[in-house]
Residue frames relative to the residue before (quaternion, step in Angstrom):
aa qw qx qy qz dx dy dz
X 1.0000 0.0000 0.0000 0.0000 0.00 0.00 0.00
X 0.6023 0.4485 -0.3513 0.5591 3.66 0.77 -1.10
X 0.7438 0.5297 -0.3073 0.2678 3.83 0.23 -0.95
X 0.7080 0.3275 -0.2198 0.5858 3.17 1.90 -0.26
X 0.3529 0.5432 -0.6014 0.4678 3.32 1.14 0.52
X 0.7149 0.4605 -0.3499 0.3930 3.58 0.14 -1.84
X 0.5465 0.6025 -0.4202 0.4022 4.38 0.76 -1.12
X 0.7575 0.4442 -0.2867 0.3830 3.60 0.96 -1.14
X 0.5980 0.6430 -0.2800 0.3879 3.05 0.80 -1.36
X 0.6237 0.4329 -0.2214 0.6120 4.22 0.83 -1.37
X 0.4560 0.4885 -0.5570 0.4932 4.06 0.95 -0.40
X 0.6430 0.7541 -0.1196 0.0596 3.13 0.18 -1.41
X 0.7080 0.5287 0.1554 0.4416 2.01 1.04 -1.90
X 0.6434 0.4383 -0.2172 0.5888 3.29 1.10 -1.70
X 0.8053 0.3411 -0.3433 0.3426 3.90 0.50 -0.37
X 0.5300 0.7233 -0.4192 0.1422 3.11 1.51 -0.24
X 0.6071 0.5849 -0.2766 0.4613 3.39 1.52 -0.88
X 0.6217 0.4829 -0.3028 0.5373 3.98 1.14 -0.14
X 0.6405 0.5671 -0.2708 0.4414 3.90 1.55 0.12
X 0.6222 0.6100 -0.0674 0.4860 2.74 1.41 -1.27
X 0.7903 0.1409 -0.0859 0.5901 3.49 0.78 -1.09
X 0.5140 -0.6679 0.5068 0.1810 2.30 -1.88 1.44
X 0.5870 -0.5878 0.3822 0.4048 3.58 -1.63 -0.26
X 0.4602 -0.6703 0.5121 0.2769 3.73 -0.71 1.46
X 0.1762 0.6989 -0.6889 0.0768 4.22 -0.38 0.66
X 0.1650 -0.8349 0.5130 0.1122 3.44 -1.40 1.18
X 0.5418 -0.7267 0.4149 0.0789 3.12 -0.55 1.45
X 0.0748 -0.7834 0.6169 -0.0029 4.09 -0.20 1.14
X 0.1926 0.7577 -0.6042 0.1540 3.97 -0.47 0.74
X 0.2078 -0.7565 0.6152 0.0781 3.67 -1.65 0.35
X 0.4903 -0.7298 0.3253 0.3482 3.25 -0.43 0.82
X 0.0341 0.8654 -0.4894 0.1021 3.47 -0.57 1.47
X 0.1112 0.9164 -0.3590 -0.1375 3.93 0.81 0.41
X 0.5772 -0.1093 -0.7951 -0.1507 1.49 -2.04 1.33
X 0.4832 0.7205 -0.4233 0.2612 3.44 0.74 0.54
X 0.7537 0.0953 0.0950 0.6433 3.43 1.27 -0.30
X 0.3589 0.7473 -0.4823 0.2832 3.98 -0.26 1.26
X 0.1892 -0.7622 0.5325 0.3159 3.56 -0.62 0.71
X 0.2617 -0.7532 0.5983 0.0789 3.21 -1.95 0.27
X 0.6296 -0.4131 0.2992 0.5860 3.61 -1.05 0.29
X 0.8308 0.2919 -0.1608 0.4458 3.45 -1.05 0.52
X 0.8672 -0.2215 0.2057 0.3958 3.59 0.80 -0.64
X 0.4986 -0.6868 0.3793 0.3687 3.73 -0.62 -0.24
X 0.2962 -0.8038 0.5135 0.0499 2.49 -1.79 1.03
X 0.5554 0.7057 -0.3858 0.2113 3.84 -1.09 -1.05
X 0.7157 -0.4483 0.3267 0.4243 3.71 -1.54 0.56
X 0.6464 0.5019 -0.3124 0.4824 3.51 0.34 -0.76
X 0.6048 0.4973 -0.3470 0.5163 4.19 0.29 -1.08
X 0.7433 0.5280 -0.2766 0.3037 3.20 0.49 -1.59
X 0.5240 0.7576 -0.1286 0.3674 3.13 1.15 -1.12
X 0.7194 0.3286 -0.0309 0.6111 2.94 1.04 -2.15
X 0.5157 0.6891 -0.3786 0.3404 3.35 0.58 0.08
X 0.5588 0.6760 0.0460 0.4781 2.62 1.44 -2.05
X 0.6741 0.5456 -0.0407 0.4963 3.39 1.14 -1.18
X 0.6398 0.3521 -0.2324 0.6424 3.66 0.72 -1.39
X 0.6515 0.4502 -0.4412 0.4222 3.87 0.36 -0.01
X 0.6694 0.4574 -0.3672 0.4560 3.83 1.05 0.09
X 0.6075 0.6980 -0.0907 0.3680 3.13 2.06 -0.86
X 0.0990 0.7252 -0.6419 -0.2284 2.92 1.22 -1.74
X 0.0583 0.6316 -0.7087 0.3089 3.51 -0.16 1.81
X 0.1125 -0.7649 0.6122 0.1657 3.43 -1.70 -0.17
X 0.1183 -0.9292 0.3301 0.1170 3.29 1.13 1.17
X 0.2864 -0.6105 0.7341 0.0795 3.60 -1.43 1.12
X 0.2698 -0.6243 0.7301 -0.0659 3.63 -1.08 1.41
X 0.2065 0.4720 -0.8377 0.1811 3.19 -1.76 1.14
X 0.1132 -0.7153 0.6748 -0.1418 2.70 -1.71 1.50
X 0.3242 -0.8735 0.3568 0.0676 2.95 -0.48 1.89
X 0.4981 -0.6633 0.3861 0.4036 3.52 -0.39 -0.57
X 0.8352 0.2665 -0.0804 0.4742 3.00 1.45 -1.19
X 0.6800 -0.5414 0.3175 0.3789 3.80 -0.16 0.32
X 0.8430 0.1499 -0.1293 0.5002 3.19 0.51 -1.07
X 0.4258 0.5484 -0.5515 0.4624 3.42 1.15 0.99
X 0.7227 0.4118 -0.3491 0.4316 3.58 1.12 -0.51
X 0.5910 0.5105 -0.3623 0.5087 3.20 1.18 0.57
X 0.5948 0.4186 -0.4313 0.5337 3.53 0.71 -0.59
X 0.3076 0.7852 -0.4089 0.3488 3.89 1.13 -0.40
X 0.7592 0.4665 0.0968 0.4434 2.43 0.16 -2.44
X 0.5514 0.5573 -0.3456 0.5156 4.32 1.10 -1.02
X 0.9143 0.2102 -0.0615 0.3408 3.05 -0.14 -1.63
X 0.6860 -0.5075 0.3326 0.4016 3.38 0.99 0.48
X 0.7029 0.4442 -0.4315 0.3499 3.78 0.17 -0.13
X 0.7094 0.1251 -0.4144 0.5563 3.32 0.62 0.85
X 0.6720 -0.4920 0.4329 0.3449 3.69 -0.89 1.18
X 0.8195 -0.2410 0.2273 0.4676 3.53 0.67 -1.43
X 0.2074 -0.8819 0.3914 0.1615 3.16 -0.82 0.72
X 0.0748 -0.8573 0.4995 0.0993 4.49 -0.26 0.98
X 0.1765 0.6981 -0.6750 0.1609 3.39 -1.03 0.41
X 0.6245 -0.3281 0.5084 0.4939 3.63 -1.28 -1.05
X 0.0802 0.8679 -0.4426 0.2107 3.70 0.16 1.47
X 0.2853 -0.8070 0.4774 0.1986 3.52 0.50 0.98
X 0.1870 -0.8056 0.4846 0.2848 3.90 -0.57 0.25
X 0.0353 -0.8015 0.5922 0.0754 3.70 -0.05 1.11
X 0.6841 -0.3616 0.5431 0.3260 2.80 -2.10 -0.46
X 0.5530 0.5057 -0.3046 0.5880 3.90 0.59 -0.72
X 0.6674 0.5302 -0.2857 0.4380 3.56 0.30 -1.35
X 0.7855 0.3442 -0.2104 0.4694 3.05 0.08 -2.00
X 0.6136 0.3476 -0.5349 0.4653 4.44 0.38 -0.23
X 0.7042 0.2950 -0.4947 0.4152 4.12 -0.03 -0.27
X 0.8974 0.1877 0.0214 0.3987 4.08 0.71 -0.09
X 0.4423 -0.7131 0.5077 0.1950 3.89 -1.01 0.50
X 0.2062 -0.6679 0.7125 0.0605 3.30 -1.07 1.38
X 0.7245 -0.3607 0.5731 0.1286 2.79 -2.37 0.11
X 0.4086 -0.4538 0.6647 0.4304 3.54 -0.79 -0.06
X 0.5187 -0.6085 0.4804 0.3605 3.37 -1.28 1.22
X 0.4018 -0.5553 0.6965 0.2124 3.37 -2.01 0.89
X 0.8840 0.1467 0.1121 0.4295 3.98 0.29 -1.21
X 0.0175 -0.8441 0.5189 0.1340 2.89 -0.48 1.12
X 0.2010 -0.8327 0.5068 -0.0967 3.70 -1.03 1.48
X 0.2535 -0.7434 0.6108 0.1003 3.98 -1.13 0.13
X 0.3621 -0.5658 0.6215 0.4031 3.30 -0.90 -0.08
X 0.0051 -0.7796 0.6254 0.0309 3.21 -2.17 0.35
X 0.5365 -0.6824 0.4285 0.2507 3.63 -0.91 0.01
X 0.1155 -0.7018 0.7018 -0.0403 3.39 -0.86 1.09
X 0.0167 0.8338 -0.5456 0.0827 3.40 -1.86 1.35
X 0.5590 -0.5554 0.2240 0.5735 3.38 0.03 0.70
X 0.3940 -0.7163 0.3949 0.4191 3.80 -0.93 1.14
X 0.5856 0.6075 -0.4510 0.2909 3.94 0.99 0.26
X 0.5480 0.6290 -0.4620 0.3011 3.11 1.47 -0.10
X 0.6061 0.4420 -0.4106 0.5183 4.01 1.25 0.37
X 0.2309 -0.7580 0.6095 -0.0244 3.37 -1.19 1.33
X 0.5824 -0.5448 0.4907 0.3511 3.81 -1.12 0.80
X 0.3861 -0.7554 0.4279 0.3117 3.55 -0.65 0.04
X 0.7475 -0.6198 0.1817 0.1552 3.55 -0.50 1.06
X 0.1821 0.7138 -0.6409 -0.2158 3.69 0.83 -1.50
X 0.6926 0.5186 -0.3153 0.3898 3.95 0.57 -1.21
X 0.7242 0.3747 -0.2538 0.5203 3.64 0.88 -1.20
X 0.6809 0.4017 -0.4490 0.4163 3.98 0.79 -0.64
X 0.4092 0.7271 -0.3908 0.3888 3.72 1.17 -0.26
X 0.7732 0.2270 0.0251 0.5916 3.70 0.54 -1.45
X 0.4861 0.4155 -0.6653 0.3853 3.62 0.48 0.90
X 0.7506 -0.5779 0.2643 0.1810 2.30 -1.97 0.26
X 0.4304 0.7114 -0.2679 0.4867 3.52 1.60 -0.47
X 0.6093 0.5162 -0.2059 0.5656 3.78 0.94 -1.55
X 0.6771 0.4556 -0.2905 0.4996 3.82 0.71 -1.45
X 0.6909 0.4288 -0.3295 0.4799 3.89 0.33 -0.52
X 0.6699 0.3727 -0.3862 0.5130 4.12 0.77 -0.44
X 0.5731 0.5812 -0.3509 0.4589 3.64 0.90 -0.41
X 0.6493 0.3361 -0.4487 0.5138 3.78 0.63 -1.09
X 0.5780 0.7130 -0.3866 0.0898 3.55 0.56 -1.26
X 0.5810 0.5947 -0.0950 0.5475 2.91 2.07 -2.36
X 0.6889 0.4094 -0.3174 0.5071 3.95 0.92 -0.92
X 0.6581 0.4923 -0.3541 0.4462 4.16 0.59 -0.10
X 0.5902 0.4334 -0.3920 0.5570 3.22 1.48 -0.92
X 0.6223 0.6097 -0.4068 0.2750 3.78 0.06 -0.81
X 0.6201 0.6021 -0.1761 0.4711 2.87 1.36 -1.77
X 0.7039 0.5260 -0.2441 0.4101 3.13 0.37 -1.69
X 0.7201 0.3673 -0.2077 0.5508 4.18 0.72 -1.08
X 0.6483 0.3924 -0.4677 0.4550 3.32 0.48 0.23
X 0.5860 0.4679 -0.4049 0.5232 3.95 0.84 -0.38
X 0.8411 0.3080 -0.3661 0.2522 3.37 0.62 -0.03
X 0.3603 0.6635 -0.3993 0.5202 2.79 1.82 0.20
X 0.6753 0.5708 -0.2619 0.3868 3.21 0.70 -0.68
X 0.6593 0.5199 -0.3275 0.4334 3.47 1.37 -0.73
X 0.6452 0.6065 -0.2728 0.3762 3.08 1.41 -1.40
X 0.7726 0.4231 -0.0496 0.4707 3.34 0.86 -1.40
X 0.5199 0.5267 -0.5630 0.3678 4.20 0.61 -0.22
X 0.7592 0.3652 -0.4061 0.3540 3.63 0.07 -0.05
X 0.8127 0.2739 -0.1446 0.4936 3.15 0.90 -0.30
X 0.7256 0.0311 -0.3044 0.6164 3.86 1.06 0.79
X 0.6135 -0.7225 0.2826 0.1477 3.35 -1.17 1.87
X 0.6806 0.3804 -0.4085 0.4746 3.19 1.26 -0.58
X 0.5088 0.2679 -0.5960 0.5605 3.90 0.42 0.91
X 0.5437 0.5435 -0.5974 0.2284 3.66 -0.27 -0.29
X 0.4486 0.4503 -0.6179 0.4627 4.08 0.05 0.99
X 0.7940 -0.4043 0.4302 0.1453 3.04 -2.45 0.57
X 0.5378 -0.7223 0.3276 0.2859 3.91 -0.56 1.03
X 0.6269 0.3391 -0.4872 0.5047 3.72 1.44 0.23
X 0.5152 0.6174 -0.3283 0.4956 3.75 1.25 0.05
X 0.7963 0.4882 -0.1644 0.3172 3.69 0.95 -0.67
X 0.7766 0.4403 -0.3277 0.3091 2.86 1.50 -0.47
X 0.3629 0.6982 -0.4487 0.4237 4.01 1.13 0.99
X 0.7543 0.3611 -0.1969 0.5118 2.91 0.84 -1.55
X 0.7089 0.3639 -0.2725 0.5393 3.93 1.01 -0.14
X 0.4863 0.3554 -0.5496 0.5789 3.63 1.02 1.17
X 0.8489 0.2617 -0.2589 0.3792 3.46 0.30 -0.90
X 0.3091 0.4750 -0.6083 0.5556 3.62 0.99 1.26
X 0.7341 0.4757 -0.3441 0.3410 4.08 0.27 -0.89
X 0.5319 0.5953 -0.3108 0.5159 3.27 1.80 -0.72
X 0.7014 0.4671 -0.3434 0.4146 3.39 0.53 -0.77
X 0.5475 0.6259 -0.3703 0.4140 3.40 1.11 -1.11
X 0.7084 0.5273 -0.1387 0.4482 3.25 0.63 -1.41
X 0.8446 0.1242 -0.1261 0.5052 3.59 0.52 -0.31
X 0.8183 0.0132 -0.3243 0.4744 3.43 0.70 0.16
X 0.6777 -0.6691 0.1312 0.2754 3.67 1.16 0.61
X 0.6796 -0.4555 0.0847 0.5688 2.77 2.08 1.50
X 0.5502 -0.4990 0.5880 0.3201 3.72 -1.74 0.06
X 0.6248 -0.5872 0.4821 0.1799 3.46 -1.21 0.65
X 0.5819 0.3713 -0.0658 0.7206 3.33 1.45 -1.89
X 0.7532 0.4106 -0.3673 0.3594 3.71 -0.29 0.09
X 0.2024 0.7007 -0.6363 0.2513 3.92 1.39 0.11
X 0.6519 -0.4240 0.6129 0.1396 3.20 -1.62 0.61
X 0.0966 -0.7706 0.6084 0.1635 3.93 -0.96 0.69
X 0.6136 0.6693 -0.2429 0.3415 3.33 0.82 -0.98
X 0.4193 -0.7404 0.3996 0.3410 3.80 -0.20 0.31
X 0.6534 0.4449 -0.2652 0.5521 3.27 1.57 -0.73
X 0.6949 0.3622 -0.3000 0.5440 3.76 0.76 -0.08
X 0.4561 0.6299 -0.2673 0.5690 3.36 1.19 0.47
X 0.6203 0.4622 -0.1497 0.6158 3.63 1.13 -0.99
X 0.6912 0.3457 -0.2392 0.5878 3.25 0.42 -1.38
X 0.5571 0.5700 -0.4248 0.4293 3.72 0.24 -0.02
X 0.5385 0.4580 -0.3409 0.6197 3.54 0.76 -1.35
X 0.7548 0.4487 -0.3960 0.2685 3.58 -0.46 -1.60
X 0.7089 0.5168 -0.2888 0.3835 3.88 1.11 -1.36
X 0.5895 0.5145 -0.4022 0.4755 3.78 1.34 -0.52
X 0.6628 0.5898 -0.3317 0.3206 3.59 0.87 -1.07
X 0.5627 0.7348 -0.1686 0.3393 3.29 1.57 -1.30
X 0.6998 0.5444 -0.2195 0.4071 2.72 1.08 -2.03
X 0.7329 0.4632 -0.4163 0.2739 3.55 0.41 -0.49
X 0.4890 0.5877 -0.3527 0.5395 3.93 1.92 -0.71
X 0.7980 0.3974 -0.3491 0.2889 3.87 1.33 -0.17
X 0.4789 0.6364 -0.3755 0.4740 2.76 2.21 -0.33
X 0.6465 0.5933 -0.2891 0.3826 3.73 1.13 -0.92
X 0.5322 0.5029 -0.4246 0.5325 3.76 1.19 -1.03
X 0.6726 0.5811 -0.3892 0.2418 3.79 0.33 -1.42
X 0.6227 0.4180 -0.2965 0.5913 3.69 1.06 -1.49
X 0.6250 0.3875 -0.4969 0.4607 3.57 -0.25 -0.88
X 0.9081 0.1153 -0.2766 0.2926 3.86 -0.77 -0.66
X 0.3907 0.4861 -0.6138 0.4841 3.37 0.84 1.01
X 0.6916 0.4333 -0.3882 0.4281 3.43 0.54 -0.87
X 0.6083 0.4924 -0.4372 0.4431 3.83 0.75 -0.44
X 0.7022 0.5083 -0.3125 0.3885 3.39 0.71 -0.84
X 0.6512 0.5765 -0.2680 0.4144 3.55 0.58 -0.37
X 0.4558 0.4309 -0.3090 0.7149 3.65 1.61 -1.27
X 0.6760 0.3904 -0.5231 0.3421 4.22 -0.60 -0.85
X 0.6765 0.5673 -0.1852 0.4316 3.68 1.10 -1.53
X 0.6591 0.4557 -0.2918 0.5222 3.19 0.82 -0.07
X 0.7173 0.2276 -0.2080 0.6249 4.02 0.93 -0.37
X 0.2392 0.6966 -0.6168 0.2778 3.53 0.71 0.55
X 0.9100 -0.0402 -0.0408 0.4107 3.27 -0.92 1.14
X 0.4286 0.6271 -0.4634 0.4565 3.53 1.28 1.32
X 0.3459 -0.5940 0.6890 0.2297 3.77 -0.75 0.82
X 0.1919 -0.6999 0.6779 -0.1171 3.53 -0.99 1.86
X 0.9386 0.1066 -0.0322 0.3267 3.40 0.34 -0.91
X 0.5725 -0.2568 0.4755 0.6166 4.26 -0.36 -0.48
X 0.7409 0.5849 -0.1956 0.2659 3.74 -0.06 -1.03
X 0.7223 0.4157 -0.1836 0.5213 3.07 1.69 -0.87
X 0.4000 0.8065 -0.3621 0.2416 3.33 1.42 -0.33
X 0.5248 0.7081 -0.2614 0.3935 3.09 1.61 -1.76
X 0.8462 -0.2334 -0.2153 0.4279 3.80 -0.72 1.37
X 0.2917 0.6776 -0.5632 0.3722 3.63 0.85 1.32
X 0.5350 -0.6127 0.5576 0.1657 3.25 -1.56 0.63
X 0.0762 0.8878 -0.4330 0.1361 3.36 0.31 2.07
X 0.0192 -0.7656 0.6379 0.0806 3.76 -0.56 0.39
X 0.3168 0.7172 -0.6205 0.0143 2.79 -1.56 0.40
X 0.7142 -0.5473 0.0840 0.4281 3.63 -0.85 0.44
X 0.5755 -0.6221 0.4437 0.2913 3.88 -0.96 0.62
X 0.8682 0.1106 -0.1559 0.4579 3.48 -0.72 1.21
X 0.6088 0.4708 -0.5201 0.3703 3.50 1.64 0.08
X 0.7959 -0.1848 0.2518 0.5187 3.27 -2.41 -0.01
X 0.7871 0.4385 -0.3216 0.2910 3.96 0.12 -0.82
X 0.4799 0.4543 -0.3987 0.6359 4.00 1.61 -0.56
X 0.6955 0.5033 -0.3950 0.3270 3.76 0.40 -0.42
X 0.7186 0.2452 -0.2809 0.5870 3.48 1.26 -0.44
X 0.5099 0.6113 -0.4896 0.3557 3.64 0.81 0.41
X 0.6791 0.3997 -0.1689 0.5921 3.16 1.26 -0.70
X 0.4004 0.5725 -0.4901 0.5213 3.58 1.10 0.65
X 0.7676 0.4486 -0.1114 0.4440 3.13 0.38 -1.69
X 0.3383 -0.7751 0.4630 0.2653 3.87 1.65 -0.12
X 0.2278 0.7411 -0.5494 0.3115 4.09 1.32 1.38
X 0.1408 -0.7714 0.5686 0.2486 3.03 -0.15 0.32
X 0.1226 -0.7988 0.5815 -0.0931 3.61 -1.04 1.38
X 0.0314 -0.7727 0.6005 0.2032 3.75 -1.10 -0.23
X 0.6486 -0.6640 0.3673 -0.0588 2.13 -1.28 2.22
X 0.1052 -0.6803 0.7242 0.0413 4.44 -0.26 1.36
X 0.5604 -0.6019 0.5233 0.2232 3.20 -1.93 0.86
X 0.8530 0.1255 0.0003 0.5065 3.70 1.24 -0.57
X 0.6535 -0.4415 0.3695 0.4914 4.01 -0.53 -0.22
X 0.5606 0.6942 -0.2549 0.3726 3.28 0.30 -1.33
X 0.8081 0.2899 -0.0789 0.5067 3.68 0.58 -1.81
X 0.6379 0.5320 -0.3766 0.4103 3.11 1.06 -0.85
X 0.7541 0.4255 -0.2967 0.4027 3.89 0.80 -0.57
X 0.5077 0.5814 -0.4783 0.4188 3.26 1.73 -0.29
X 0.7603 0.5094 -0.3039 0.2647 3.28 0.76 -1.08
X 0.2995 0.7485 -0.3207 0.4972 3.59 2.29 0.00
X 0.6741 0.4536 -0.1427 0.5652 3.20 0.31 -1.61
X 0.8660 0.0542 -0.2762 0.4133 3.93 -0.27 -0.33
X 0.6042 -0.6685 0.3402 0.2689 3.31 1.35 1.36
X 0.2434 0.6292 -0.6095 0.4164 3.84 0.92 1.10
X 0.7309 0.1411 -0.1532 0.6499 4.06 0.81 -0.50
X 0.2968 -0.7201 0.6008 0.1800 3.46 -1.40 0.66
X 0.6873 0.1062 -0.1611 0.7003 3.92 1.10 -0.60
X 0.0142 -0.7001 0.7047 0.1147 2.68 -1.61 0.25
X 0.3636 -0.6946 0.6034 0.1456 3.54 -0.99 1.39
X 0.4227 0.6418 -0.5973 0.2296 3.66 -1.02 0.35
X 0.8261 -0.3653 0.1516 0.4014 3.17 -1.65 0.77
X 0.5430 -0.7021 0.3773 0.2643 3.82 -0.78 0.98
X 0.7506 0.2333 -0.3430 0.5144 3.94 0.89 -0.33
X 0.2178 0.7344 -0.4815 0.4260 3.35 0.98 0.01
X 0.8685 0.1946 -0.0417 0.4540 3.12 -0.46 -1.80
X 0.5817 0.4960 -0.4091 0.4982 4.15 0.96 -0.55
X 0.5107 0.6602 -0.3572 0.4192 3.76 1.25 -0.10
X 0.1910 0.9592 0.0778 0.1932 2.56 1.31 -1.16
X 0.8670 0.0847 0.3352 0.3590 2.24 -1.29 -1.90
X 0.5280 0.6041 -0.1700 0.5721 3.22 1.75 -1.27
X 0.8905 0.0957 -0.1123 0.4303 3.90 0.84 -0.38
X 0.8217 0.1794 -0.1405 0.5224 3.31 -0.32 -0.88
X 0.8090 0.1733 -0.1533 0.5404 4.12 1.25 -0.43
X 0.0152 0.6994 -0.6892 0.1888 3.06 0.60 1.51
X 0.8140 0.1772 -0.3109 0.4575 3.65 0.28 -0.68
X 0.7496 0.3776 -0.4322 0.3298 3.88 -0.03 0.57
X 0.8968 -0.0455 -0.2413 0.3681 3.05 1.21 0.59
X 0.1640 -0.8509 0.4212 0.2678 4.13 -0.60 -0.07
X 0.5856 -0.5229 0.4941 0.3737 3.79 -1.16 0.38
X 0.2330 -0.7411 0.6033 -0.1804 3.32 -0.94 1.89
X 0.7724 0.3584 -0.0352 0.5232 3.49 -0.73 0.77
X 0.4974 -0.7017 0.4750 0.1861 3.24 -1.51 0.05
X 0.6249 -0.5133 0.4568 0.3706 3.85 -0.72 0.35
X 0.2385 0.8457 -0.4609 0.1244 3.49 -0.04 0.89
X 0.7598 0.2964 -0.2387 0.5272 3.76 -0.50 0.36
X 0.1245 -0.8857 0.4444 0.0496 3.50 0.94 1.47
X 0.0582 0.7466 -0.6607 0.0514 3.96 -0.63 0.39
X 0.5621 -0.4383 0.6805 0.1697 3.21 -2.01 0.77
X 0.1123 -0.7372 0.6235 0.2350 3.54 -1.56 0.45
X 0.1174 0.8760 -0.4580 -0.0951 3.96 0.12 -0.01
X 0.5859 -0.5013 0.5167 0.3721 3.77 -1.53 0.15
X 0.3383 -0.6084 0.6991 0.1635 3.44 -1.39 1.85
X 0.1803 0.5634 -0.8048 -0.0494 2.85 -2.62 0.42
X 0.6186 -0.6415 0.3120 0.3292 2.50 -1.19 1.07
X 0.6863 -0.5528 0.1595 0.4449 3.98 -1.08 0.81
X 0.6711 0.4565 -0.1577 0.5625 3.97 -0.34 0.11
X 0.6243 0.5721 -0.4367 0.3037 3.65 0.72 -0.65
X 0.5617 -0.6268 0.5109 0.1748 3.95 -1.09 1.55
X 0.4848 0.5684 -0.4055 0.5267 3.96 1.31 -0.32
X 0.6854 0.4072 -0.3868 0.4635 4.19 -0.20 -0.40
X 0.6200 0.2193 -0.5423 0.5228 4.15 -0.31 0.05
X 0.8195 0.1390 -0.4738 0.2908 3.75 -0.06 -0.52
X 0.5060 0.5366 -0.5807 0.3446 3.68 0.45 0.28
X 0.3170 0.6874 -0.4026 0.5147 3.96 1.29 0.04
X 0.8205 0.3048 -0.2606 0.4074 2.91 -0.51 -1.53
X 0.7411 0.5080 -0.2974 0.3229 3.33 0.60 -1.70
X 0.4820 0.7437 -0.1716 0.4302 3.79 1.80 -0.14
X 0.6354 0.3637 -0.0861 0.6757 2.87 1.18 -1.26
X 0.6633 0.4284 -0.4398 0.4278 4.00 0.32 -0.34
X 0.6404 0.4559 -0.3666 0.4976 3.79 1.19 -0.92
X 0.6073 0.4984 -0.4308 0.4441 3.79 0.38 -0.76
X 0.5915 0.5722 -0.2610 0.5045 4.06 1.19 -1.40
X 0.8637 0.3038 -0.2391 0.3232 3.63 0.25 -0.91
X 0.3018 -0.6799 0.3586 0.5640 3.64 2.41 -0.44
X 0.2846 0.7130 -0.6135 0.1848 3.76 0.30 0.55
X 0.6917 0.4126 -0.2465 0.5390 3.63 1.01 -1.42
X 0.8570 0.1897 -0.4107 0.2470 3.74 0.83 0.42
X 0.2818 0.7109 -0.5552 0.3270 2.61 1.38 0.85
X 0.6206 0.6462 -0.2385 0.3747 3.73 1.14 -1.74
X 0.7038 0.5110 -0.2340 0.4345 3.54 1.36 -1.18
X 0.5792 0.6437 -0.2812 0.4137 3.27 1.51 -0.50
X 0.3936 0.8520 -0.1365 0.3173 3.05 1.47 -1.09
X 0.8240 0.1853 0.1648 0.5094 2.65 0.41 -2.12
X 0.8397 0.2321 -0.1505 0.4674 3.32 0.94 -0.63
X 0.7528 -0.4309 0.3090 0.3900 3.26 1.26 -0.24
X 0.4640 -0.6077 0.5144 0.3884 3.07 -1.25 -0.74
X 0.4141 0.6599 -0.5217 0.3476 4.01 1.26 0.18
């Protein structure tokens, strides 16, 4: 009896020290907000949170290093000296043959960002005097012109208020067509003539396809005046001054598309150089930069364009590494129980 008390007890023992502690897993990241940022006291951002969220299904004990540069927290993450590596990772092909991802965490695009002066209030004063507005106006002032002289031919013999001389006629037969046109003619001035009659009918009917052209291209003009010199699309990029980060998912499709761009080693520079207006767009991961904008560069810059080049973000390990089925599972249980949207809400809302 004593001999199996003491057998248990050394069982015990030998396992107590393999219960107790947790697993030591070292964490490679770069400061990416809102996916990855330190704070007084410690770190923050959608991604941490996440992992955080995670080591509580695990019973990890996580070791943080925070890199400066991107692809140091990946080569991290390659060669094994950090367990894994989280931030705002894109999952490629290239990526995914030198390493193992996660089942995506986030699902993201690239987008454009432009200085936030490059949008202007619309005008009424500047869309007035361009040059587009000035050409539908002469058009509307020739047609007026132009239907009153013939009203005049049709009608001087046979209704008095045309009955004056052809350098005398041709005021008082525009500004009878003007009236027509806007308030629907003179009472005493009906046409007598059947054929100036007709053409009557035809000038009231008109008047409304001229009142309609008029709103429509003021209204067009104002929306054009208002994006005048803004980069809307991928398309406009083509001999702008672009920057954006070297070797990410966005230099990879800039240099698809043959943009020519210059290439910053990290965030940090790349927005300084934004801000003192060395780059005018910048192309780079789509909340990233709507972060942004949303804080510290509300005034130097806004989100242009649409969300294009859609991508997954997931958690690196290096290739072979036994740490991805249970970060899976533990993935699928947060996504199963709403933890991962609650966290996404957080940060991003409800969109």
């Amino acid at each position: 009896m004593v001999k199996r008390l003491l057998l248990c007890l050394c069982l015990l023992s030998g396992a107590w020290p393999a219960i107790g502690s947790a697993e030591s897993v070292v964490v490679a990241t770069v400061t990416r907000p809102p996916f990855s940022l330190p704070e007084a006291g410690g770190d923050t951002g959608f991604s941490l949170e996440l992992l955080d969220a995670l080591t509580g299904r695990l019973g990890w004990e996580l070791s943080l290093r925070r890199h400066e540069a991107f692809a140091d927290m990946l080569e991290d993450a390659e060669n094994g000296t950090a367990d894994l590596a989280i931030a705002n990772i894109s999952i490629t092909a290239a990526r995914e043959s030198r390493m193992d991802f996660s089942q995506p965490i986030f699902e993201s695009g690239l987008q454009m960002m432009v200085p936030a002066s490059d949008i202007r209030a619309p005008s009424l004063w500047r869309a007035v005097f361009s040059p587009d507005l000035g050409i539908a106006v002469g058009a509307a002032f020739l047609l007026l012109f132009g239907g009153g002289m013939m009203m005049w031919a049709l009608e001087r013999r046979a209704q008095p208020y045309f009955d004056r001389p052809l350098k005398e006629a041709w005021f008082p037969s525009f500004w009878w067509a003007l009236n027509l046109v806007v308030n629907g003619g003179f009472e005493e001035r009906v046409p007598r003539t059947p054929i100036g009659r007709i053409f009557g009918v035809i000038l009231v009917v008109s008047s409304l396809f001229i009142v309609s052209v008029f709103v429509a291209k003021i209204t067009a003009v104002m929306t054009v005046e208002a994006i005048t010199g803004s980069v809307n699309s991928v398309n406009d990029l083509y001999g702008e001054r672009v920057g954006t980060i070297a070797e990410s998912t966005a230099a990879g499709f800039l240099d698809r598309r043959e943009i020519d761009y210059r290439a910053f080693d990290g965030l940090a520079p790349l927005l300084r150089a934004f801000e003192e207006g060395a780059v005018r767009v910048v192309v780079f991961d789509a909340p990233v930069l709507s972060y942004y904008t949303a804080h510290e560069g509300s005034a130097f810059g806004r989100m242009a364009g649409q969300v294009f080049l859609k991508e997954n973000y997931g958690i690196a390990f290096r290739a072979g590494s036994p740490l991805v089925e249970e970060v899976n599972r533990a993935l699928l249980t947060l996504r199963e129980d709403g933890t991962y949207e609650a966290i996404r809400r957080r940060w991003f809302g409800s969109g």
